[in-house]
N, C-alpha and C positions, 0 to 999 in steps of 0.2 A: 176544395171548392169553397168561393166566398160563400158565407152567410149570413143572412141580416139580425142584427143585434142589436137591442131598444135599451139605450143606459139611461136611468133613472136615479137621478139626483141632486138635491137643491143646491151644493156647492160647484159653483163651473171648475175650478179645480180640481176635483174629485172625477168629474165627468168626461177634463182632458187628459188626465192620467189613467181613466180606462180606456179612455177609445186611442191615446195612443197605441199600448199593450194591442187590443184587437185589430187595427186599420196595419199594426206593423207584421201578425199573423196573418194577414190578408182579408179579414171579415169588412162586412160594409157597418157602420153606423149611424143610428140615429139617436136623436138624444132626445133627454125630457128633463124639465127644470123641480117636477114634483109626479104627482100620481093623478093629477086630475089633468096635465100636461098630459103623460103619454097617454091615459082612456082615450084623449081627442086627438094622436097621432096614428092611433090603432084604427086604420080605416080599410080597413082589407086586405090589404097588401101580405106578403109572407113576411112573417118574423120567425124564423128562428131562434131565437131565446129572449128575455126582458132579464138586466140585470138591476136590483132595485137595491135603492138604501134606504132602510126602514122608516126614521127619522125627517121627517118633510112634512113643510106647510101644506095646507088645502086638503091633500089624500097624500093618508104615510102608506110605509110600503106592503101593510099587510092591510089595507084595506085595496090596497092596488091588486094583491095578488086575489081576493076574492069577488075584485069587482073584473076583472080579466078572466077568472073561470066561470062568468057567469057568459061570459061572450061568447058565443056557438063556435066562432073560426078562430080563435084564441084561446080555448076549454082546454086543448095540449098544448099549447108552446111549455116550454121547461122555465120554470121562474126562479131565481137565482138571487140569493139576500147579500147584498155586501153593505155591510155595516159594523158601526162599534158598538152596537149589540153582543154582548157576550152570555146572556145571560140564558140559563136552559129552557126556565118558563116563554124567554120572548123569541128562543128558537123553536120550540113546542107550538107556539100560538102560528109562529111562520111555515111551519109543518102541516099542522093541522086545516091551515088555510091552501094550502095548496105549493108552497116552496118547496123545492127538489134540493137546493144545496145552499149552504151559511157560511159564507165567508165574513172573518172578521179582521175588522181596518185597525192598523195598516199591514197591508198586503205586499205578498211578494208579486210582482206580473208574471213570473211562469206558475207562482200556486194557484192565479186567477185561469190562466193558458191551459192550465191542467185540467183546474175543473168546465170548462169550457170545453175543453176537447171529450171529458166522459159526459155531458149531456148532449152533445150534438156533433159531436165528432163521428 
């Protein structure tokens, strides 16, 4: 069954080689150019997952992940880091905010397919 899935991140290259990967497993996409872009994409609608990359102008991705569990119908969607973040402290701080899984760039598309499929599969 498609799912709808909110990719976040400042490079459009980055953001065509996820929603490739997803739109070819069959998911729906929307995109967002930063973290103050998708807050004002998040209008009710069902999301199924936000995949966010940390690193972004205006709101980066762990301010995204705490300003989305403050949202009442967004407080569970599954929030997802892909980034070249490696580092434990700023996977700690995306944990601690509310991030469910850290994927770090560059990725494989069946390791992102994989972890995709254990949060909302």
């Amino acid at each position: 069954m498609a799912k709808t899935i909110l990719i976040v991140d400042d490079s459009a290259s980055m953001r065509q080689l996820v929603k490739l990967s997803l739109t070819g497993a069959g998911h729906q996409v929307i995109e967002a150019c930063d973290g103050k872009d998708a807050l004002n994409k998040l209008t009710g609608q069902k999301i199924n997952l936000i995949i966010s990359d940390v690193n972004m102008p205006n709101l980066d991705g762990i301010g995204l992940v705490k300003a989305v569990k403050l949202k009442p119908e967004y407080r569970f969607t599954p929030i997802m880091m892909l980034t070249t973040e490696s580092e434990q402290s700023k996977k700690a701080e995306g944990q601690a905010a509310g991030a469910k899984a850290w994927i770090v760039k560059p990725f494989q598309p069946q390791q992102l397919l994989a972890a995709v499929e254990k949060l909302i599969g």
